[in-house]
C-alpha positions in Angstrom: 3.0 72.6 10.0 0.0 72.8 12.1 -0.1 71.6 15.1 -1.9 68.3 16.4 -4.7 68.5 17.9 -5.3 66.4 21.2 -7.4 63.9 19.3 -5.0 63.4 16.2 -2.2 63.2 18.6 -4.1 60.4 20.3 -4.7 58.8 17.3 -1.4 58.8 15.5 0.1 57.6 18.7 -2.3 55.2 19.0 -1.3 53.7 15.3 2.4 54.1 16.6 2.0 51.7 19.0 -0.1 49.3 16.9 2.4 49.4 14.2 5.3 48.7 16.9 3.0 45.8 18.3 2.8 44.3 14.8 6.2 44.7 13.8 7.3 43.0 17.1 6.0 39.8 16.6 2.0 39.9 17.0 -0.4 36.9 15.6 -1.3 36.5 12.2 -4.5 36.9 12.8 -3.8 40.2 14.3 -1.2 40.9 11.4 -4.4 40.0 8.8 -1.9 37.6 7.9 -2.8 33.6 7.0 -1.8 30.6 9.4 0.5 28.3 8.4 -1.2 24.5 8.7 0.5 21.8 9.9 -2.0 19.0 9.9 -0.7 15.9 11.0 -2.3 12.7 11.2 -2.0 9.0 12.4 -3.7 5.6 11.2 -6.0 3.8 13.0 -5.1 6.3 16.4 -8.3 5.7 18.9 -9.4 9.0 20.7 -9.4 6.7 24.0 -5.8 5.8 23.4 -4.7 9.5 23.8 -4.7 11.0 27.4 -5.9 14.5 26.4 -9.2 12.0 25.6 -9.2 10.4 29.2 -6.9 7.3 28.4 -7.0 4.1 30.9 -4.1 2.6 29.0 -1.2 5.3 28.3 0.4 9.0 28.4 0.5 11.0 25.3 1.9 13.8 26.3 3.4 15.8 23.5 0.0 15.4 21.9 -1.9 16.6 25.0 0.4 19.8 24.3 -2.1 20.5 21.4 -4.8 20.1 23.2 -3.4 22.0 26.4 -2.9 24.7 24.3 -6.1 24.6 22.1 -9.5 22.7 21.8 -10.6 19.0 21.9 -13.0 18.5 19.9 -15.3 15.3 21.5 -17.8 14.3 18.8 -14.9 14.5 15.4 -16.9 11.4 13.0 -16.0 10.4 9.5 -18.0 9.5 6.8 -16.6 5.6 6.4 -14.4 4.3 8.4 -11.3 2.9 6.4 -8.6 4.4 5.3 -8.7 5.4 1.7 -12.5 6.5 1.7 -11.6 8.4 4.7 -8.4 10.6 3.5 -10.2 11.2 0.1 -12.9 12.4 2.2 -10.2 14.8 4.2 -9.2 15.9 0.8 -11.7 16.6 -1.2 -14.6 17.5 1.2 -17.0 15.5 -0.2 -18.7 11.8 0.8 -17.5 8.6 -0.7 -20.5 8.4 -3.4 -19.4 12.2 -4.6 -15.5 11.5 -4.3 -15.5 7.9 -5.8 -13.5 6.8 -3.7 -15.8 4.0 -1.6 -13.3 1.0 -0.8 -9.4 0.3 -0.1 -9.4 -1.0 -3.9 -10.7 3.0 -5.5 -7.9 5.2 -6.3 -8.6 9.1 -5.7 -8.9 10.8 -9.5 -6.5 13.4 -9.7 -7.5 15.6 -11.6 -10.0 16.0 -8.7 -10.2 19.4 -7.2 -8.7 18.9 -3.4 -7.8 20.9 -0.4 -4.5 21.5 -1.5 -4.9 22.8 -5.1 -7.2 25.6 -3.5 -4.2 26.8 -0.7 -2.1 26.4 -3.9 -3.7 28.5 -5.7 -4.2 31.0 -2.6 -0.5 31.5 -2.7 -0.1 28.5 0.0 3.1 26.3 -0.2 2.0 22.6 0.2 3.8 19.1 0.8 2.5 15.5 1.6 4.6 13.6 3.4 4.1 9.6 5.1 0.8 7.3 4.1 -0.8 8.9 1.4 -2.8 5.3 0.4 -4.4 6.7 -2.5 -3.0 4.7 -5.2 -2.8 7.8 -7.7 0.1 10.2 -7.1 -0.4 13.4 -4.9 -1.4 16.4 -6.7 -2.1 19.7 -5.2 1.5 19.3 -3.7 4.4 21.7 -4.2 6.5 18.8 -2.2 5.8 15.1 -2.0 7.3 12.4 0.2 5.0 8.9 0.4 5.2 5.4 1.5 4.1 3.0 -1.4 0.5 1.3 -0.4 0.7 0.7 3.5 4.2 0.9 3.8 6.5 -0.9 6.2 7.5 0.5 9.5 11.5 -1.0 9.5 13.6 0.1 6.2 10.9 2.0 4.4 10.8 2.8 1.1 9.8 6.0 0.2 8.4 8.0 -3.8 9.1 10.9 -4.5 8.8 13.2 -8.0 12.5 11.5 -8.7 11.5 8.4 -8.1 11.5 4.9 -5.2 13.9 4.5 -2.7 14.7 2.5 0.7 15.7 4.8 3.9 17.3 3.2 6.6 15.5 3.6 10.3 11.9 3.2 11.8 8.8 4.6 10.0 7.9 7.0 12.2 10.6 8.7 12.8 11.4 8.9 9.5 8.2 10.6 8.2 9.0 13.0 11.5 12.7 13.9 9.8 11.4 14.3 6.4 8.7 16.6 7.4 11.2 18.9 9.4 13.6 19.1 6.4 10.7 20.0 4.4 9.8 22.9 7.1 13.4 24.0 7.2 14.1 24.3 3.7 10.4 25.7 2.7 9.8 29.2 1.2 9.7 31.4 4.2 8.0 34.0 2.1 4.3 32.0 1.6 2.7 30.5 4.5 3.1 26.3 4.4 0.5 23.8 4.5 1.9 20.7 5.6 0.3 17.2 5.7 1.7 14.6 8.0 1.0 11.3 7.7 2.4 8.8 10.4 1.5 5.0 9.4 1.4 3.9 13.1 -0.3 2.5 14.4 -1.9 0.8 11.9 -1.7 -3.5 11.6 0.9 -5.3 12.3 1.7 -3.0 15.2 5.1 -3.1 14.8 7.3 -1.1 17.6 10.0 0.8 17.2 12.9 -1.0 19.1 13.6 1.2 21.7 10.1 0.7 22.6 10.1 -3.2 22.1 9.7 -3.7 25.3 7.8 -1.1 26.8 4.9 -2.3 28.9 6.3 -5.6 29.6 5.9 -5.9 33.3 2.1 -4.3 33.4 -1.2 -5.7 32.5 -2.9 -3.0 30.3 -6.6 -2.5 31.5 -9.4 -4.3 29.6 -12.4 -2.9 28.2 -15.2 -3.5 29.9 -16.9 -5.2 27.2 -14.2 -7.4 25.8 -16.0 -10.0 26.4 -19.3 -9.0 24.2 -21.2 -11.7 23.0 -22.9 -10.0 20.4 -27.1 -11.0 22.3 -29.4 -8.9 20.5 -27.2 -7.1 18.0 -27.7 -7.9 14.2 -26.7 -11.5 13.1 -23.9 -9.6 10.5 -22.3 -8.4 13.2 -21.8 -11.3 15.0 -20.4 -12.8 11.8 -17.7 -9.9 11.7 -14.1 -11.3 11.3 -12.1 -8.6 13.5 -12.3 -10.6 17.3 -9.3 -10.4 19.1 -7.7 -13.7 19.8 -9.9 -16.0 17.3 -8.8 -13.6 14.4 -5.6 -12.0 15.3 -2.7 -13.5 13.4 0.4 -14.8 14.6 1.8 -11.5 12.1 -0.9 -9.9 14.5 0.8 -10.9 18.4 3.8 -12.3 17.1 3.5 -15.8 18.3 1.8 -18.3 18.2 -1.7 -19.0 19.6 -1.8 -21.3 22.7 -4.0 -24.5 21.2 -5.4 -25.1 24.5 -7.0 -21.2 24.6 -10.4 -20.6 23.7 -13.0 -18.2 23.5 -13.0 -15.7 26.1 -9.9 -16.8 27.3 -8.0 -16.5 24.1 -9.3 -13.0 24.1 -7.8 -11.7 27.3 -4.5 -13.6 26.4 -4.4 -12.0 22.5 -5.4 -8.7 24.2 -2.3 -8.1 26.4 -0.2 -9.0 23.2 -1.8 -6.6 20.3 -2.3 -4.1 22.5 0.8 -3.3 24.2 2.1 -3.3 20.8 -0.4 -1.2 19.1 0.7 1.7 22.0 4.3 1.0 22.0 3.7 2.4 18.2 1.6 4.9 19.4 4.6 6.2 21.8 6.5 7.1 18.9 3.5 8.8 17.7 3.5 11.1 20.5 7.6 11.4 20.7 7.6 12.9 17.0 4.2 15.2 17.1 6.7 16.5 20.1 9.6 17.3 17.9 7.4 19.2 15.1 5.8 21.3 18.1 9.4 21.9 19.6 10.8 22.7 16.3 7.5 25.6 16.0 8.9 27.0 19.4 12.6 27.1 18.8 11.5 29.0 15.4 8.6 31.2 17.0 6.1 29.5 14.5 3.9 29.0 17.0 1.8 31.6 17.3 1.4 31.3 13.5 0.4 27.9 12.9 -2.8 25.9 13.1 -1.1 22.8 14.4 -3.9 19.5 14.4 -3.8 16.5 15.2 -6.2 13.3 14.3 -6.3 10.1 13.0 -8.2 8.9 9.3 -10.7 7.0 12.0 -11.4 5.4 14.9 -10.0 2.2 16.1 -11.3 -1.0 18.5 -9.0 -1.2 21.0 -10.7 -4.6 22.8 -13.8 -2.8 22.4 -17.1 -5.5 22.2 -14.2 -7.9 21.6 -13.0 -6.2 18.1 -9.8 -5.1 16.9 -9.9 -2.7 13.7 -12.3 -0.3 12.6 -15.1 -0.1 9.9 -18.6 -0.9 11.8 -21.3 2.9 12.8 -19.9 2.0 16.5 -18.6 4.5 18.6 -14.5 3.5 19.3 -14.7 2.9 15.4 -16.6 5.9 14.3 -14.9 8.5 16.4 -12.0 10.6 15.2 -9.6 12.2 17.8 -9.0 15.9 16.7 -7.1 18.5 18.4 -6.1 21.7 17.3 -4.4 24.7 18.4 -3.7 28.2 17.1 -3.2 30.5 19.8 -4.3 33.4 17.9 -8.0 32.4 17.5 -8.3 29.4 19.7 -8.6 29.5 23.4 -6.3 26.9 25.4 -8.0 24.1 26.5 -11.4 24.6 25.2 -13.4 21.8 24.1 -16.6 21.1 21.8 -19.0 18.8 21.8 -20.6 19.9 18.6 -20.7 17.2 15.9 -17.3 18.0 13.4 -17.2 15.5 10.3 -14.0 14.6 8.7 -15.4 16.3 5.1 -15.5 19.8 7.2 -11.5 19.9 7.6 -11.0 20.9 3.9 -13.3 23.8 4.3 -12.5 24.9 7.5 -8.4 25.1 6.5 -9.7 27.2 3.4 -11.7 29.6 5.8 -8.4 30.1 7.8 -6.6 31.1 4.7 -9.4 33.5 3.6 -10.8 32.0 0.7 -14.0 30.8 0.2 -14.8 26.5 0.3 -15.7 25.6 -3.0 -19.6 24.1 -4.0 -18.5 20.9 -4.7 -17.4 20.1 -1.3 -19.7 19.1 1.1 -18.5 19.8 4.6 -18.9 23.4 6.2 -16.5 25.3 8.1 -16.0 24.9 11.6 -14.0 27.7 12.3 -17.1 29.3 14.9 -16.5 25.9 16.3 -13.2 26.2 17.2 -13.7 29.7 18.5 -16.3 28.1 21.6 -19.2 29.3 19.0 -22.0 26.5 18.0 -22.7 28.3 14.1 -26.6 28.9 13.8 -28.6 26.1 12.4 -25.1 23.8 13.1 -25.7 19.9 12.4 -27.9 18.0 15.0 -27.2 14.8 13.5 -24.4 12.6 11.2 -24.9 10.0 8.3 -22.7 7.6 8.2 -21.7 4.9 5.3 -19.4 1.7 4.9 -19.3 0.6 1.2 -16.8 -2.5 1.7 -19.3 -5.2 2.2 -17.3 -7.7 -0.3 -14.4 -7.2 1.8 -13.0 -11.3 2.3 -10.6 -11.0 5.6 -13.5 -9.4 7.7 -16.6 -10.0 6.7 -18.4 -6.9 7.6 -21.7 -5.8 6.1 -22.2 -3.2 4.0 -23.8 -0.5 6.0 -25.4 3.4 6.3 -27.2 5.3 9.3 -27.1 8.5 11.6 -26.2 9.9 15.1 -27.3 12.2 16.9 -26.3 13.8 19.9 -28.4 11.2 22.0 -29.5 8.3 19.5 -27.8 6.2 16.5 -29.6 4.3 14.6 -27.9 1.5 11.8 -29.3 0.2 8.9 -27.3 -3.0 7.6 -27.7 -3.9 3.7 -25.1 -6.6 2.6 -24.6 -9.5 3.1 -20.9 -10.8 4.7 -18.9 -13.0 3.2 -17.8 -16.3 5.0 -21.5 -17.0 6.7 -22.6 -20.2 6.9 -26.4 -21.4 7.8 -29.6 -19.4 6.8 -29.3 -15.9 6.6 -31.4 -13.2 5.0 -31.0 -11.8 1.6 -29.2 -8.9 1.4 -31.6 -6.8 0.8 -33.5 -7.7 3.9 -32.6 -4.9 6.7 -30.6 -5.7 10.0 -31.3 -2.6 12.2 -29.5 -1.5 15.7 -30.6 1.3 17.3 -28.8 2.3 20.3 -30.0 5.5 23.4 -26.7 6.5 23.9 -28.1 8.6 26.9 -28.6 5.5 28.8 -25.5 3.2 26.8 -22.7 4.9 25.5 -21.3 1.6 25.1 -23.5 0.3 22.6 -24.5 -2.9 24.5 -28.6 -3.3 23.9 -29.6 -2.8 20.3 -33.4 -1.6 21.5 -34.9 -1.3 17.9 -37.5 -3.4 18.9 -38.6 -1.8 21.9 -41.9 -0.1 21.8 -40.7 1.8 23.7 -38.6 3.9 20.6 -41.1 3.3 18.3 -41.8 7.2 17.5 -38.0 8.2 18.1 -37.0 5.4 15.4 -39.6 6.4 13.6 -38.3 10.0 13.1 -34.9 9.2 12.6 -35.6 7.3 9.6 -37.0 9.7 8.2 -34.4 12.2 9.1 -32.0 9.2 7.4 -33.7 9.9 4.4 -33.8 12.9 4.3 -29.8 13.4 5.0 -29.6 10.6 1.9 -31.8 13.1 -0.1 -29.8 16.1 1.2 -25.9 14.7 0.3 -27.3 12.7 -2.9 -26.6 9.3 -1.8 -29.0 6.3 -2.6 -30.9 4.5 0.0 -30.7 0.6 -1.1 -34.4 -0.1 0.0 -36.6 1.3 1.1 
């Protein structure tokens, strides 16, 4: 045998030592091997009731871990902010006019190409587990696990391939069991991609009882616009059905309303009720995203997995007097996403590049290696998430609410666009439940907010001359984005 030479013994020591690096437990991505997802996700969880987000009104610390330990990502929007549009959006990567899936009432087709079916079919095992909401049964899903509808949060029942069933416990913590038998039992030889869906804390805000009380002796902070009277904003939105205090239900605080309370009174007394509930379910949130990440430690997953963390939208907690979600507003609009895979993400990073909930699907596909596709029409985000803004990246978002014959809340159909430093909203339908004189619904209502100067969203200055050439382009960006995705304008 001939001896080495200095450079090939270099060399093959060299691959020596990588070999012994891989072999001994190195990334995935330095392995070439593909992250396991867990993606797990809440209902109705406001980015400014999570700490990692700059919370006035709780801890969430097991969900800070994620972001400790990866990227927060600051401008996360969907496309329509409700639930069913929003997780067919998450699925499928398309908007609500491509998907078909516009209102709470549309079921997601399934023989639909989704997320799911494409890691399947990548060699990925998949399970659903929690709020799925989507009226059809889950396809795409080696493993299924759902809550019928909305679900309850005490006593649960629960579908499955063999059929309905009742489980004894809390909600929460039961979707958090369920998904760690799944984990434990899954196919160790194919990398898992595993949705979580927690319920809370979605409407009626109902705590788990070790938490019934939590909060009792405090006085949560208010936001600072509680009290918003709605001057100058369109006449629809004043109309909306979602105030705290005149439309909570007694389901809602869990007594009844004081008859001697009114107006901005009966909002800082419904406040302090709905909202210490709404985090109380939010702390079991947070207690069972801790025991998936612990269970990734204990396993040495960690390194491995993309673990996220989001909710299907935003939520008004207080905010201009609402409760819920649905209107272009920020608290409403917003999705909290944090996400952390140690291999390619570095630990708390953030981005304030604008991330839409129809880019998840493609961005989990680029993970795995495979390519997003045409039908979907989000993009990757993956450059994103490693502190790169992608060349010609999004400057701006277009937004759409179809559920303007919704009867409990009377908000107006709706459309418009973001950008980094403007929104502008374009209101089309008419709500349901106004009385007096009020235009026909094809009349436009238009807001247009500098959210340079009000982040808050407190003076709607479309009629100030002052915008006339910056509301001038954005309309016709708005059209063009319409033009772009292939939705309809409803006037022109």
């Amino acid at each position: 045998m001939n001896p080495l030479t200095r450079r090939g013994f270099l060399a093959a020591t060299a691959g020596a030592a990588a070999h012994i690096s891989a072999s001994a437990g190195a990334s995935a991505a330095d392995a070439g091997r593909r992250p396991n997802i867990l993606y797990i996700m809440s209902d109705d969880h406001a980015a400014h009731a999570i700490s990692a987000y700059g919370s006035r009104i709780n801890k969430t610390p097991n969900i800070d871990r994620i972001a400790a330990g990866g990227m927060k990502l600051n401008n996360c929007f969907c496309t329509n902010s409700i639930c069913t549009p929003s997780r067919a959006a998450i699925l499928t990567g398309q908007y609500s006019h491509k998907n078909g899936v516009y209102t709470l009432n549309d079921a997601l087709d399934g023989s639909r190409n989704n997320v799911a079916k494409e890691l399947q079919k990548a060699g990925y095992q998949t399970a659903m587990i929690g709020k799925w909401h989507l009226q059809n049964q889950p396809t795409g899903f080696d493993y299924w696990n759902i809550l019928p509808g909305q679900g309850v949060y005490y006593d649960p029942d629960f579908i499955t391939t063999s059929g309905r069933s009742k489980h004894q416990g809390y909600c929460t913590d039961l979707i958090a069991d369920f998904s760690l038998d799944w984990l434990k039992n899954r196919d160790t030889s194919k990398p898992f991609f595993l949705m979580c869906h927690h319920k809370a804390p979605h409407r009626p805000w109902d705590p788990a009882p070790k938490y019934a009380h939590l909060f009792d002796n405090q006085t949560i902070p208010e936001p600072d616009n509680l009290s918003d009277h709605y001057e100058g904003k369109a006449r629809s939105v004043a109309a909306v059905q979602m105030k705290v205090g005149e439309n909570n239900t007694k389901t809602d605080l869990k007594v009844e309303k004081p008859a001697d309370l009114h107006g901005d009174a009966l909002r800082k007394w419904a406040y302090q009720l709905y909202i210490k509930d709404y985090l109380r379910c939010v702390q079991s949130v947070d207690d069972n995203v801790g025991r998936l990440l612990d269970y990734l430690d204990s396993e040495k997953l960690t390194q491995d997995t993309i673990v996220i963390y989001t909710s299907d939208q935003g939520f008004f907690l207080g905010d201009h007097g609402f409760f819920d979600k649905r209107l272009m507003y920020e608290e409403s609009l917003r999705m909290p996403f944090l996400v952390r895979y140690p291999a390619a993400i570095k630990p708390a990073s953030v981005s304030n590049d604008i991330v839409l909930n129809i880019d998840f699907a493609p961005t989990f596909l680029d993970f795995a290696g495979q390519t997003a596709p045409k039908e979907m029409q989000g993009q990757s985000f993956r450059k994103v998430l490693a502190g790169e803004t992608p060349k010609n990246w999004r400057k701006s978002m277009y937004y759409r609410y179809w559920m303007h014959n919704d009867p409990d809340h009377h908000v107006p159909g709706h459309y418009g666009i973001r950008t980094a430093d403007y929104k502008l909203i374009y209101y089309y339908g008419k709500p349901l439940g106004m009385t007096g004189s009020f235009p026909p619904a094809t009349t436009p209502e238009w807001e247009f907010y500098d959210l340079t100067k009000d982040k808050r969203e407190m003076v709607n200055r479309y009629s100030d001359p002052t915008y006339e050439v910056v509301i001038a382009k954005l309309k016709a960006e708005l059209k063009t984005l319409q033009q772009e995705l292939g939705d309809k304008p409803v006037s022109d």
